[in-house]
Backbone as JSON, one array per atom type, in Angstrom:
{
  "sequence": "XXXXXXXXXXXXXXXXXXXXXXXXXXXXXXXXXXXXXXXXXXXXXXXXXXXXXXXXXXXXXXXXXXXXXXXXXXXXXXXXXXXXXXXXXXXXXXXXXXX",
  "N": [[40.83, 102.77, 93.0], [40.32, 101.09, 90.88], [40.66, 101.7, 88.05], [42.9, 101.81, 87.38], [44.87, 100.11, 85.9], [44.1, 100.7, 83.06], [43.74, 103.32, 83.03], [46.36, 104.23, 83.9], [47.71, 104.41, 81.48], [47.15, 106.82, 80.17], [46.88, 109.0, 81.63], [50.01, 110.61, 83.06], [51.3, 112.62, 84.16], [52.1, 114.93, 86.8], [51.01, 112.4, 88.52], [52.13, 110.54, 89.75], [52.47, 110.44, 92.45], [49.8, 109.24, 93.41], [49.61, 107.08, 91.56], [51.72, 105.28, 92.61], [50.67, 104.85, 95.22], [48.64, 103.52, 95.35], [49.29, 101.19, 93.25], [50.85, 100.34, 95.43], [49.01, 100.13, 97.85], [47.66, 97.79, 95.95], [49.3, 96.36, 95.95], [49.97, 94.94, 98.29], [47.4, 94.32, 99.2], [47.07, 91.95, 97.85], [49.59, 90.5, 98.63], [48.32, 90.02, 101.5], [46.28, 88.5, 100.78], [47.55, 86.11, 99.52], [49.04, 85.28, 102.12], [47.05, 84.76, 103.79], [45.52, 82.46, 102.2], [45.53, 79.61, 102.76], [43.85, 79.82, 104.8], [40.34, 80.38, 106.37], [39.81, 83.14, 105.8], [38.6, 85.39, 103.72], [39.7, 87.66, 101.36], [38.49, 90.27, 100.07], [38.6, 93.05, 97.46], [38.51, 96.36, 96.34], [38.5, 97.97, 93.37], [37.67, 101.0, 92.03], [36.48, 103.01, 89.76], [36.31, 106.62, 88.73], [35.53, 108.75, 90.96], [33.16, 110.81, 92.25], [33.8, 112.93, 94.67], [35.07, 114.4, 97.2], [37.69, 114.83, 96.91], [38.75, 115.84, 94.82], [38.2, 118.4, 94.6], [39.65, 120.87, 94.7], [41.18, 120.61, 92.43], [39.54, 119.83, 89.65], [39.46, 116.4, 87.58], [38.82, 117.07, 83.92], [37.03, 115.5, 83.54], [35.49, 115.22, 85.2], [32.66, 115.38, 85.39], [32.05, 113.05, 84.44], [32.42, 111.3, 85.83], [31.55, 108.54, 88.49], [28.64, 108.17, 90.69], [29.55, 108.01, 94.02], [27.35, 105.87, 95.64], [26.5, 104.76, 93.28], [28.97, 103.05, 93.16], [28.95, 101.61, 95.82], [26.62, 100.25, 95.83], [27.45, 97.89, 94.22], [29.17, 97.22, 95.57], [28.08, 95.98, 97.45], [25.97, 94.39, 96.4], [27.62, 92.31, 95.4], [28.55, 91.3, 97.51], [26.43, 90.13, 98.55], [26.73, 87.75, 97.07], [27.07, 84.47, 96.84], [29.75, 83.53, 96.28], [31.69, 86.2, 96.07], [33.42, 88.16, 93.83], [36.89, 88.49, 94.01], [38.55, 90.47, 93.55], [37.14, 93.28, 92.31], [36.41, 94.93, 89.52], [35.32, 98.31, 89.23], [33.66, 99.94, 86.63], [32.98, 103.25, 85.65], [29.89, 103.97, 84.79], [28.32, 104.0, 81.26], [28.4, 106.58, 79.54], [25.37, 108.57, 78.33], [25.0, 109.66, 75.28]],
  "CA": [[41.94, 102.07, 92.43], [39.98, 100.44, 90.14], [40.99, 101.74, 86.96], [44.15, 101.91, 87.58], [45.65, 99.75, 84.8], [43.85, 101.67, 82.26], [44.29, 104.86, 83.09], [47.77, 104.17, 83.91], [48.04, 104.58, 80.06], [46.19, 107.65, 79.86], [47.71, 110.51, 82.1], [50.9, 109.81, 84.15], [52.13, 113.59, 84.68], [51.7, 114.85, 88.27], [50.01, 111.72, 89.08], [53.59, 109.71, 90.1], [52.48, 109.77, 93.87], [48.88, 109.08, 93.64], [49.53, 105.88, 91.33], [52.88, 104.89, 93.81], [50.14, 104.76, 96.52], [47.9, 102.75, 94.45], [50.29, 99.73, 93.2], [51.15, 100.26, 97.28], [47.95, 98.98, 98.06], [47.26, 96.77, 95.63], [50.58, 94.61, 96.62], [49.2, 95.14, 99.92], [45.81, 93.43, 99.44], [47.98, 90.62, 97.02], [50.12, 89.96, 100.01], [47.31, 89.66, 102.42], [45.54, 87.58, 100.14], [48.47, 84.94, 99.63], [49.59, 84.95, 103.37], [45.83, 83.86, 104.61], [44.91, 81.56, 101.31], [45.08, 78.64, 103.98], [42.62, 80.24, 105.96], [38.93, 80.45, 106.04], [39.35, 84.64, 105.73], [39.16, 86.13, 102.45], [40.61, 88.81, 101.06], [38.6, 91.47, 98.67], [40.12, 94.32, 97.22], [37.6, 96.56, 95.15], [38.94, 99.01, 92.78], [36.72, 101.66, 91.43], [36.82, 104.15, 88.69], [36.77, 107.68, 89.0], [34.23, 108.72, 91.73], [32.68, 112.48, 92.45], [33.92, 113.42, 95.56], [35.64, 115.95, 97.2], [38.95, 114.41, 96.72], [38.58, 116.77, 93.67], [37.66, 119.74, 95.09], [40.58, 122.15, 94.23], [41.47, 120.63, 90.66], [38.63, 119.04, 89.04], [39.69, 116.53, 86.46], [37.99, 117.07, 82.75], [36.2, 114.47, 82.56], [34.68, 115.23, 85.8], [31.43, 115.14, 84.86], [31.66, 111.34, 83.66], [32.57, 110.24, 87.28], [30.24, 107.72, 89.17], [28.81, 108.63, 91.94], [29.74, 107.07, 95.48], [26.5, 105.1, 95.88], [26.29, 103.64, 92.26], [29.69, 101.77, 93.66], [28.65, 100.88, 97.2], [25.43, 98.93, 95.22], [27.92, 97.39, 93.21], [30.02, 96.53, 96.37], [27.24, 95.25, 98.38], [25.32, 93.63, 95.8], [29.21, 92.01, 95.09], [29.21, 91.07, 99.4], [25.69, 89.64, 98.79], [26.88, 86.34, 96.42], [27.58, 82.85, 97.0], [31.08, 83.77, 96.07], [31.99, 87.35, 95.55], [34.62, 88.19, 92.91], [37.77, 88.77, 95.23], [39.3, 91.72, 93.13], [35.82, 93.48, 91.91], [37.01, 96.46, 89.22], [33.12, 99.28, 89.32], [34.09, 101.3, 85.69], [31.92, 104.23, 85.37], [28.71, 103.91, 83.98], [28.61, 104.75, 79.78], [27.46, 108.02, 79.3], [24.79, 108.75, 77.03], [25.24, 111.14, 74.44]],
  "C": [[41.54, 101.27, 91.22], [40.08, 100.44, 88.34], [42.25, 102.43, 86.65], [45.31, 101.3, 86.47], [44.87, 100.54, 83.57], [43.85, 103.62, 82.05], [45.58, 105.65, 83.83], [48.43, 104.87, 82.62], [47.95, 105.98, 79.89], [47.05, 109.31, 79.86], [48.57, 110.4, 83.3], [51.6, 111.65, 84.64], [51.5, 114.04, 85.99], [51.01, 114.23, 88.83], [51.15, 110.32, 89.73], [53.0, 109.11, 91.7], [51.12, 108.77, 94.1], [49.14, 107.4, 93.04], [50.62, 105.06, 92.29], [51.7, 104.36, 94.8], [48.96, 103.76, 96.13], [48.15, 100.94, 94.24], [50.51, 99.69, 94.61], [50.32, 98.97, 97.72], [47.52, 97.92, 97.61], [48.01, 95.19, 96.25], [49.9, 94.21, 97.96], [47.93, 93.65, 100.39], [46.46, 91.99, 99.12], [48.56, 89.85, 98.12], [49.43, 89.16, 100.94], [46.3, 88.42, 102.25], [45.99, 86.18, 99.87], [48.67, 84.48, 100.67], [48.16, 83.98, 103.78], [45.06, 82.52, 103.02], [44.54, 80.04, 101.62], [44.1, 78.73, 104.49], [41.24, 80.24, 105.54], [38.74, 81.87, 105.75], [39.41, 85.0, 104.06], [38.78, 87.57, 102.37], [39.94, 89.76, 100.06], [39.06, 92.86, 98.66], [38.46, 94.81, 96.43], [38.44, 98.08, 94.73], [37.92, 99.85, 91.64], [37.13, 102.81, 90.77], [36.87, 105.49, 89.17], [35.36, 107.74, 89.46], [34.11, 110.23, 92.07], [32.91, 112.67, 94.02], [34.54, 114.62, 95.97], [37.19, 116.12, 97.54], [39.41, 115.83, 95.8], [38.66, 118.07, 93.98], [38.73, 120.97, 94.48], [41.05, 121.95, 92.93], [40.08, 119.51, 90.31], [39.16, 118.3, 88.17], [38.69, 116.75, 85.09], [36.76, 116.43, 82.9], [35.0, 114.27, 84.08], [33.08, 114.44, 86.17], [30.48, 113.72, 85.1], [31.61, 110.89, 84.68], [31.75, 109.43, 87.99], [30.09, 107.86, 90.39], [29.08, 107.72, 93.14], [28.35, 105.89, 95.75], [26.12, 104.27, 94.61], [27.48, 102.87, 92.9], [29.17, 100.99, 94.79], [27.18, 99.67, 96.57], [26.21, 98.34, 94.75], [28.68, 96.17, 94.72], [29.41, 95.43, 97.07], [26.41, 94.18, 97.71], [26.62, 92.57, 95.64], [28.82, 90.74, 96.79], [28.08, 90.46, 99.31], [25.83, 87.81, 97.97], [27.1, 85.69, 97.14], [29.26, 83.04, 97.05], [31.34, 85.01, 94.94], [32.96, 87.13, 94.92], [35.33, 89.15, 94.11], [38.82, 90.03, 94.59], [38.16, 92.69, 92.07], [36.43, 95.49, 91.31], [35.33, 96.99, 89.24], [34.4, 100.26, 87.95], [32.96, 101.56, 85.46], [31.19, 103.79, 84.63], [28.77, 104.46, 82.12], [27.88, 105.95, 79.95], [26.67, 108.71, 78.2], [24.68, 110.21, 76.37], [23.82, 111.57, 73.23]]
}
């Protein structure tokens, strides 16, 4: 979900449900995050760029390639889960790709 406002911009044709389900969640987490803001629980959300899995598998997009793999995020997440005070909406955009 994590690059979700930018590549909102980008490419919106047959992608109506996938972002629907997206903003879904985000309200979701938002919600969850307001209701307990009293509380001692908190609330992160992490939204991550485009990741190589096998989500993909029957249409690849283009840019494939560029995607980051599943374990550069989870360092990101965990190193994130290891602070003093994690950032509570933590975007992971793909690595630059050297050309």
């Amino acid at each position: 979900m994590g690059a979700i406002l930018w590549r909102f911009k980008s490419s919106l044709a047959h992608q109506s449900e996938t972002y629907n389900h997206k903003w879904a969640a985000r309200g979701y987490v938002d919600a969850l995050r307001s209701e307990n803001s009293e509380s001692n629980i908190k609330i992160l959300s992490v939204y991550p760029g485009g990741m190589k899995t096998h989500l993909h598998d029957e249409a690849l997009p283009a840019d494939f390639d560029n995607f980051m793999e599943p374990v550069y995020a989870a360092r990101i997440v965990i190193n994130n889960l290891k602070r003093d005070n994690p950032e509570t909406e933590l975007v992971i955009k793909r690595p630059k790709v050297q050309v």
